[in-house]
C-alpha positions in Angstrom: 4.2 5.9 -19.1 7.9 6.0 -18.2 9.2 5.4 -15.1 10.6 8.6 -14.9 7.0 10.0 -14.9 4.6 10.1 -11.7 2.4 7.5 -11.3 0.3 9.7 -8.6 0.0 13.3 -8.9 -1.9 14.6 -5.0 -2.8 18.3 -6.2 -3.7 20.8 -3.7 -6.0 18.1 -1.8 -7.9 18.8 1.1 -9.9 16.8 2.7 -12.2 17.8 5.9 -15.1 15.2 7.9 -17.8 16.8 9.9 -17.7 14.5 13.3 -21.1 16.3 15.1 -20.7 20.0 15.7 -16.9 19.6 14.7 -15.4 19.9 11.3 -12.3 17.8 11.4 -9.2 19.0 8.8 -8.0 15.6 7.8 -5.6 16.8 4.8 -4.7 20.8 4.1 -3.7 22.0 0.3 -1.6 18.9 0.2 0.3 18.1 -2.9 2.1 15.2 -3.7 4.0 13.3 -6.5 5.0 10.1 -6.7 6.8 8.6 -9.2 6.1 5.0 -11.2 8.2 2.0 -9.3 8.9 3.9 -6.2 8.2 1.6 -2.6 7.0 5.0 -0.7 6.2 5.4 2.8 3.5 7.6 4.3 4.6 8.2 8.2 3.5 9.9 10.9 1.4 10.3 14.4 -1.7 9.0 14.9 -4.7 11.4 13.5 -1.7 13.1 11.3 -3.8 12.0 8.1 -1.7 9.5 6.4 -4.3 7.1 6.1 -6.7 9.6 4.5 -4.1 10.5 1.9 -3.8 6.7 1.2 -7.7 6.2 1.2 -7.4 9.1 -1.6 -4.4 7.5 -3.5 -6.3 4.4 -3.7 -10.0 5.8 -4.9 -11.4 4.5 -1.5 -12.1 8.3 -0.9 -12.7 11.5 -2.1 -11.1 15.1 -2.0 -13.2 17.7 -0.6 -11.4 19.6 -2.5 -8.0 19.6 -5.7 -7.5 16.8 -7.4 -6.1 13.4 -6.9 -4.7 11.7 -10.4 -3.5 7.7 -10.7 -2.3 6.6 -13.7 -3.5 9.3 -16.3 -7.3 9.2 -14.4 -8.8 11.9 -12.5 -10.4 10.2 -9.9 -12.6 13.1 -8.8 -14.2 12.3 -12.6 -15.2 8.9 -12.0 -18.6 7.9 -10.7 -19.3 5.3 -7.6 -19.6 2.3 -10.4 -16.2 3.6 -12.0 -14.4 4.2 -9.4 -15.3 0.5 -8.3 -13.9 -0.5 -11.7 -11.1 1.3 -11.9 -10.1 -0.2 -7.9 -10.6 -3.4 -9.2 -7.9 -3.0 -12.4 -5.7 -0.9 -10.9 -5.1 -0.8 -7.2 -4.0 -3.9 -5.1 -4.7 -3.4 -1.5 -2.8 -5.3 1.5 -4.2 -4.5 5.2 -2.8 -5.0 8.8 -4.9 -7.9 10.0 -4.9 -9.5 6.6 -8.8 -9.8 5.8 -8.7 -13.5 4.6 -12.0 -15.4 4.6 -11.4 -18.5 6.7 -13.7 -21.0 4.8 -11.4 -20.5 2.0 -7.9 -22.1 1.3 -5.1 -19.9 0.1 -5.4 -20.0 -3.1 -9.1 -19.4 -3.0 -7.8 -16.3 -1.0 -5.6 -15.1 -3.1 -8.1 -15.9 -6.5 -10.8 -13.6 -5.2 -10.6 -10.6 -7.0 -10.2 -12.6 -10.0 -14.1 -13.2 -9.6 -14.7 -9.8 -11.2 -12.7 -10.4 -14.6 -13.4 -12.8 -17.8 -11.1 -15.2 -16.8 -12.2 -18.7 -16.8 -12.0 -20.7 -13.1 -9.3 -22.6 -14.8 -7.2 -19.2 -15.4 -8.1 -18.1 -11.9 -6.5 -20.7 -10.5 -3.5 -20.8 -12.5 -2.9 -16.6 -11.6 -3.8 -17.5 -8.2 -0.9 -20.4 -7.9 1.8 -18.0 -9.8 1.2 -15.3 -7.4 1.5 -17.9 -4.6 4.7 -18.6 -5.9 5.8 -15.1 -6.3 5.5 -15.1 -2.9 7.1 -18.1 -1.9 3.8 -19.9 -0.7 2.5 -22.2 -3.5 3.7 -25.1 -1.5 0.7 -24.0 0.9 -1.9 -22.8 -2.0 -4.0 -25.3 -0.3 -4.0 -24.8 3.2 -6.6 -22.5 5.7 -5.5 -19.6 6.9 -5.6 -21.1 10.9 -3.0 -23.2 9.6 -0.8 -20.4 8.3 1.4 -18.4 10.3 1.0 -14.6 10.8 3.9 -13.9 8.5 2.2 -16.5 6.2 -1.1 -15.1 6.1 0.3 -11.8 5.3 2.3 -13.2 2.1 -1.1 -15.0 1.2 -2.4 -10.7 1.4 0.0 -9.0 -0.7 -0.4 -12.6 -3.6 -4.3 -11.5 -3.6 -3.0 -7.8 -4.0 -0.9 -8.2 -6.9 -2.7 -11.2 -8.4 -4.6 -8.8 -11.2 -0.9 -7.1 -11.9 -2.1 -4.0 -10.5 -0.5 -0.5 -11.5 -0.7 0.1 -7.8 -0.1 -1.6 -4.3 -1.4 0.1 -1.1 -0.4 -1.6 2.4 -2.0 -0.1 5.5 0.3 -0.8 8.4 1.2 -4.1 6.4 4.0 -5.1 9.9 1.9 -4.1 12.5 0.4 -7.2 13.5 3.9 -9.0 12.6 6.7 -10.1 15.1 10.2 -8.2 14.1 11.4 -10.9 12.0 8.1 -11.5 9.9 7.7 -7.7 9.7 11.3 -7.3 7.9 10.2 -10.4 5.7 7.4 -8.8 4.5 8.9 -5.3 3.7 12.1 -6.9 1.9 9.1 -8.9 -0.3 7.2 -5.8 -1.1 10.8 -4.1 -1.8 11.0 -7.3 -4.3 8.3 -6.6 -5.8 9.2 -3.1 -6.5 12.6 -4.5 -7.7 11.6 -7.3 -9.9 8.2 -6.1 -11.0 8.7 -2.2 -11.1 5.7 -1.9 -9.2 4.7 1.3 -7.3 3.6 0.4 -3.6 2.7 3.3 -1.1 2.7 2.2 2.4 1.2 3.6 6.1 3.4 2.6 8.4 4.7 3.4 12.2 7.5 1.0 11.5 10.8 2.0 12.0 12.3 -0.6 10.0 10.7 0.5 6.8 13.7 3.5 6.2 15.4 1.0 5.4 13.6 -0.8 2.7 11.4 2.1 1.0 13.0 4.8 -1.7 11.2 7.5 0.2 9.3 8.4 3.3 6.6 11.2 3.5 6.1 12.6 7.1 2.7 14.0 7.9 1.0 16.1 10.6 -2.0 17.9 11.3 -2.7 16.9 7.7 -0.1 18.8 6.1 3.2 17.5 4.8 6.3 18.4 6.8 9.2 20.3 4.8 12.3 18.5 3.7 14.1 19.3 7.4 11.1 18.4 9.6 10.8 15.1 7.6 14.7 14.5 7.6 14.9 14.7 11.6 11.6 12.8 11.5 13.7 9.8 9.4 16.6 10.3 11.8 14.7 10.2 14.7 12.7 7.0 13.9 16.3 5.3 13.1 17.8 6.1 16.4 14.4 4.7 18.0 15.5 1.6 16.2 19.4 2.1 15.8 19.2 1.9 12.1 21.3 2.4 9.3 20.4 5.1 7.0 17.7 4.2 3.9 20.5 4.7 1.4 23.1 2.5 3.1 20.5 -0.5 3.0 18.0 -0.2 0.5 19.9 -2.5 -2.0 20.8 -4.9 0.5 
């Protein structure tokens, strides 16, 4: 696959929930394309369905109805037990509040998903310390995370996201438990990784601060994409909130 070609192809997806009496339209006839090594952000009000398509994207869901394709699979093909399988060798996922197991030191973290390969516990820990290190934290592989910072903890995350190499990195609202200075630490790291790894990250975010660091920005609402002029005074509007430089003025910064 070129990285040219789309890594995620979103096909006429919709997705509806039936909350009591009340059928809820999460996604309507939504199609999307996203190519390989793009850092992509999903944005938009609360309820707008952003975190449905992402659920989708990343085989934690499925369409009610179209087609949602990652890397060459059909996911709407794919039993439970695949689709399990298929997570675990292709999608990395990072979460606001970070989801590490306290009992467990960094590097224990961060080795985790390594648990469902062939890899010996000697190999574990050796792809656990190099994605430590990839993220500038293998001088505190061995440390809890109630001795690690927020920002910390959150670089611990995104090392036990991309420690099986991972076709795919989903963040959901990766800043949003972050001070301003963490937060733009961590989006010029997963901007890194997209650099220096050509990895393909698709990120939920309410952050302003992420037009500056992500190749594109989808806007949602009501579960429908907004057209190219909706979404461009959507970006502009964000910036002013934040008095930011255009994407394209900083991206390569």
């Amino acid at each position: 696959m070129s990285a040219t070609e789309a890594l995620i192809d979103v096909r006429n997806v919709t997705r509806h929930y039936q909350r009591g009496p009340d059928e809820i339209h999460a996604l309507d006839d939504l199609t999307l394309s996203i190519p390989t090594g793009h850092f992509v952000a999903l944005m938009g009000p609360s309820g707008s369905g952003k975190s449905t398509l992402l659920n989708l994207i990343s085989g934690i869901d499925r369409p009610s109805s179209g087609d949602v394709v990652v890397a060459g699979q059909t996911l709407n093909d794919l039993s439970e037990d695949e689709l399990a399988k298929w997570r675990a060798r292709h999608v990395g996922l990072i979460f606001q509040f970070f989801n590490l197991i306290p009992v467990l030191s960094a590097r224990e973290n961060v080795a985790l998903p390594l648990l469902l390969t062939d890899l010996s516990k000697a190999e574990q820990g050796e792809r656990a310390r190099t994605a430590l290190r990839v993220v500038g934290l293998e001088d505190r592989m061995d440390h809890f995370p109630a001795t690690l910072s927020g920002g910390e903890q959150q670089r611990v995350a995104i090392a036990r996201a991309v420690v099986t190499d991972p076709d795919l990195i989903v963040a959901d609202e990766p800043t949003g438990d972050l001070d301003a200075r963490n937060a733009e630490a961590i989006l010029d790291l997963l901007r890194a990784l997209k650099t220096s790894f050509g990895k393909t990250i698709v990120m939920v975010t309410h952050d302003p601060r992420a037009l500056r660091f992500v190749d594109d920005a989808h806007h949602l609402d009501k579960g429908v994409l907004l057209d190219d002029e909706a979404a461009a005074r959507a970006s502009e509007a964000l910036q002013a909130s934040l008095g930011s430089a255009p994407p394209t003025e900083a991206v390569e910064s």
